[in-house]
C-alpha positions in Angstrom: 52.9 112.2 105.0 56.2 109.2 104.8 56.9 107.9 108.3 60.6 107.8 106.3 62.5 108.5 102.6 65.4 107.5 101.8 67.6 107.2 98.9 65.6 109.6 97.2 66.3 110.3 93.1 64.0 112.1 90.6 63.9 110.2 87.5 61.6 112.6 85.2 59.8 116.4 85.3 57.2 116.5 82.4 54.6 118.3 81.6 52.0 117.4 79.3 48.4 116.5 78.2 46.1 113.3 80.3 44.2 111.2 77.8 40.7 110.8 78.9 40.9 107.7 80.5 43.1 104.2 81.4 44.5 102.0 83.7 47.7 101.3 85.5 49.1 98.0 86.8 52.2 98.1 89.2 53.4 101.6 88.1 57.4 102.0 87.7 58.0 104.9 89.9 56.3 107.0 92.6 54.8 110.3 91.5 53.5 113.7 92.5 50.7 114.5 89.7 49.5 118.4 89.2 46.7 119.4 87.6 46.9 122.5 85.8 43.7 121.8 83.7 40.7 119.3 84.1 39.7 117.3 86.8 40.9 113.5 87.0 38.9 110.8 89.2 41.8 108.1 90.4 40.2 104.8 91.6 42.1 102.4 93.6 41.2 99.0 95.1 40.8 100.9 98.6 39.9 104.1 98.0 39.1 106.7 95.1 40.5 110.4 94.9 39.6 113.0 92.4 41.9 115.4 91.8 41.1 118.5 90.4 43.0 121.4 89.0 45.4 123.4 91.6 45.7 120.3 93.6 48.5 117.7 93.7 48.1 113.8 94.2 50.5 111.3 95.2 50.8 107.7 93.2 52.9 105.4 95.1 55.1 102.7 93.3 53.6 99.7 92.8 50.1 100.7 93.0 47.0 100.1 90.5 44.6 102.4 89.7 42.0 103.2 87.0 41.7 107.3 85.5 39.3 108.9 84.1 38.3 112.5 83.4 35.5 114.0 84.6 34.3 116.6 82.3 34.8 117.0 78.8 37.4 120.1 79.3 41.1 119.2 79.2 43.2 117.6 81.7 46.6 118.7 82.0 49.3 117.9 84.4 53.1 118.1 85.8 54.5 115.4 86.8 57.8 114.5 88.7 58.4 110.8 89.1 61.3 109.8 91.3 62.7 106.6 93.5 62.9 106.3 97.2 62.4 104.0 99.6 59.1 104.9 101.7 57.1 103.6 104.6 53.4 104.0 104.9 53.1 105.2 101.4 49.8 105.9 100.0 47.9 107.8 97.6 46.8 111.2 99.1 45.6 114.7 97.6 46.5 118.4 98.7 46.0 121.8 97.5 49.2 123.9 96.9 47.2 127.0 96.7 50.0 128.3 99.3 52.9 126.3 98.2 56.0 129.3 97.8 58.0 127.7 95.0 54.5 127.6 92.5 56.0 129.9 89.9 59.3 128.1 89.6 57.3 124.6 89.8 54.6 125.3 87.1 56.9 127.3 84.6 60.3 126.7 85.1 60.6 123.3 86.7 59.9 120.9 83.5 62.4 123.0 81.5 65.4 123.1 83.8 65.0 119.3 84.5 64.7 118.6 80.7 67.3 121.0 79.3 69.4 122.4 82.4 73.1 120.6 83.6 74.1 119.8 87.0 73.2 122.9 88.5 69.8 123.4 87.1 68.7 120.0 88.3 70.0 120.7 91.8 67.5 123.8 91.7 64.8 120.8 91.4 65.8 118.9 93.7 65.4 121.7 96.3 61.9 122.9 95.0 60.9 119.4 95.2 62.9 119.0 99.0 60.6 122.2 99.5 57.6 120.8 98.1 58.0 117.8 100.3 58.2 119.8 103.4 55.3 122.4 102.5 52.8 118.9 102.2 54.2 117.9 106.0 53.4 121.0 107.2 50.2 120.8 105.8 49.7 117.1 106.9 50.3 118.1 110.5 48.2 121.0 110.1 45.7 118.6 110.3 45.9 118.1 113.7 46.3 121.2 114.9 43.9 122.5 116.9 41.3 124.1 115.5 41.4 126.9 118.3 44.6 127.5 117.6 43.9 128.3 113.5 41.1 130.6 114.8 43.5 132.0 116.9 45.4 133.6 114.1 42.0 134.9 111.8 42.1 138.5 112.5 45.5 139.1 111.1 44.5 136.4 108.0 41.5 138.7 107.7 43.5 142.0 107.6 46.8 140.7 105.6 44.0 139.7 102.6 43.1 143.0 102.6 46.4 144.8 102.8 49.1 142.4 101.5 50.2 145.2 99.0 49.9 148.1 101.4 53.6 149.9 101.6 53.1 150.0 105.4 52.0 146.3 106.1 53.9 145.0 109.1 54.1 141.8 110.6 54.2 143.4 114.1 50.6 144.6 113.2 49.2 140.8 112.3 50.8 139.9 115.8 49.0 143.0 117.8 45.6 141.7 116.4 45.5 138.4 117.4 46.6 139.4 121.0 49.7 136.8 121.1 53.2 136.7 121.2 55.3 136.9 118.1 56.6 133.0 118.8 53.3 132.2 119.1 51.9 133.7 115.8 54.8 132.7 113.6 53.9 129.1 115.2 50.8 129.3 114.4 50.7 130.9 111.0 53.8 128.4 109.8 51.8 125.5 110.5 48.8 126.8 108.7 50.8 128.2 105.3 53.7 125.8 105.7 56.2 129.1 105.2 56.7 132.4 108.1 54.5 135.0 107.6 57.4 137.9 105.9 58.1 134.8 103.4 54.5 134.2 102.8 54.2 138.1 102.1 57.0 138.0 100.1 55.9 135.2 97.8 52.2 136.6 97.3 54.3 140.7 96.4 55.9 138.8 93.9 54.0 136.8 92.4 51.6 139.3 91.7 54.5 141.8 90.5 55.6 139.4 87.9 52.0 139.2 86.8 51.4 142.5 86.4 54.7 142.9 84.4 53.5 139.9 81.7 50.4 141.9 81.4 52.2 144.9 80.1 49.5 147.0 82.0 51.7 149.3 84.2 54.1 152.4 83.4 57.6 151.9 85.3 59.1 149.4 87.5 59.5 151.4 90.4 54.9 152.1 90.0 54.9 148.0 90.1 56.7 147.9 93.1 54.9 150.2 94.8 51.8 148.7 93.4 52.8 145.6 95.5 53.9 147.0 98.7 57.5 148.4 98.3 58.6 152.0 98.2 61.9 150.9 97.8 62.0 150.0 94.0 66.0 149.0 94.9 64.6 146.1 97.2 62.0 145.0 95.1 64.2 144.6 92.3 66.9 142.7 94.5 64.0 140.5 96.1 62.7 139.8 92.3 65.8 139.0 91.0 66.6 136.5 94.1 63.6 134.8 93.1 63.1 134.9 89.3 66.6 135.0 88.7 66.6 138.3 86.7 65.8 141.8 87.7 62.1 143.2 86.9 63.4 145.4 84.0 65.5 141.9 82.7 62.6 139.9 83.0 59.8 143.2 80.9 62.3 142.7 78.1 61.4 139.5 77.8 
């Protein structure tokens, strides 16, 4: 992604609305640009990019582009601008479909940055530190061999389809694909940028805490099982780690 940063310093986390179209010269400050709405077509003097919504896009400092949205729907964005010194830096578009810290980055992240003290904005520094690292490993993924991905499918195929069974082991991904552990956490880190029990993890969670905004369940300890944990003790600990308040904190609202 950088051959190098250094001297790295967020100078702003906002969230807000595109207008429809416009045109930059020499922008202030590099950028990471999310779209949570719309689709945005980015035309530089080299190349153009279009990036659509669930997919993050890098603006360099100093760079000129013209924007303009596709379709008439709304484009909406996050955006964290910040300072560094860079090599090789140049606009580029990823997914984060499988990025660990989405929650935190799409709800939390423009809040803490705006209103939070010392402490909150060290939490954004380290989601952005982690957001860095998820598009290397995802920038190397593209030269992995494709063998190698394939490699790994069998236990992709079967963790889709039982990710919130209460009996899901890693040890049973591994035994389909016919590899080492080493091997398969290799393998499956470099494809999801995260281990396999953190991936898991992430995706019980996620889903826990949307099932709890819906309202739609009866107790906590039904959610957890709901999501893979017979242990409602755990789950509540491994919420609470990530969401910073317990399941039963975080129903009340």
């Amino acid at each position: 992604m950088f051959k190098n940063i250094e001297n790295l310093r967020i100078e702003n986390i906002y969230k807000g609305a595109s207008k429809r179209q416009g045109s930059v010269q020499k922008r202030k400050y590099n950028s990471f640009v999310f779209r949570t709405a719309g689709c945005v077509k980015y035309t530089f003097p080299e190349i153009s990019i279009q990036a659509e919504q669930g997919k993050i896009l890098f603006l360099p400092k100093g760079c000129n582009y013209d924007y303009a949205c596709v379709a008439d729907t709304p484009c909406e964005y996050i955006i964290i601008s910040f300072d560094a010194e860079l090599e090789n830096a140049v606009p580029f578009s990823y997914p984060l479909e499988s990025f660990q810290d989405m929650d935190e980055f799409t709800n939390n992240l423009t809040d803490l940055w705006k209103f939070g003290g010392k402490a909150e904005h060290y939490r954004c520094y380290s989601v952005f530190y982690n957001l860095l690292a998820y598009l290397e490993n995802l920038e190397n993924l593209t030269y992995i061999d494709k063998k190698k991905a394939d490699i790994i499918s069998p236990a992709v195929s079967y963790l889709k389809k039982h990710i919130y069974d209460c009996e899901l082991k890693v040890e049973t991904l591994v035994s389909l694909c016919g590899i080492s552990d080493t091997y398969f956490q290799q393998i499956f880190r470099s494809k999801y940028g995260t281990s396999p029990q953190k991936y898991i993890l992430s995706k019980r969670l996620s889903h826990a805490k949307s099932v709890i905004d819906s309202g739609d369940y009866d107790t906590i300890s039904l959610v957890a099982a709901s999501v893979g944990y017979s242990d409602p003790l755990y789950f509540s600990r491994a919420f609470k780690k990530k969401y910073g308040m317990s399941p039963a904190q975080y129903a009340k609202g």
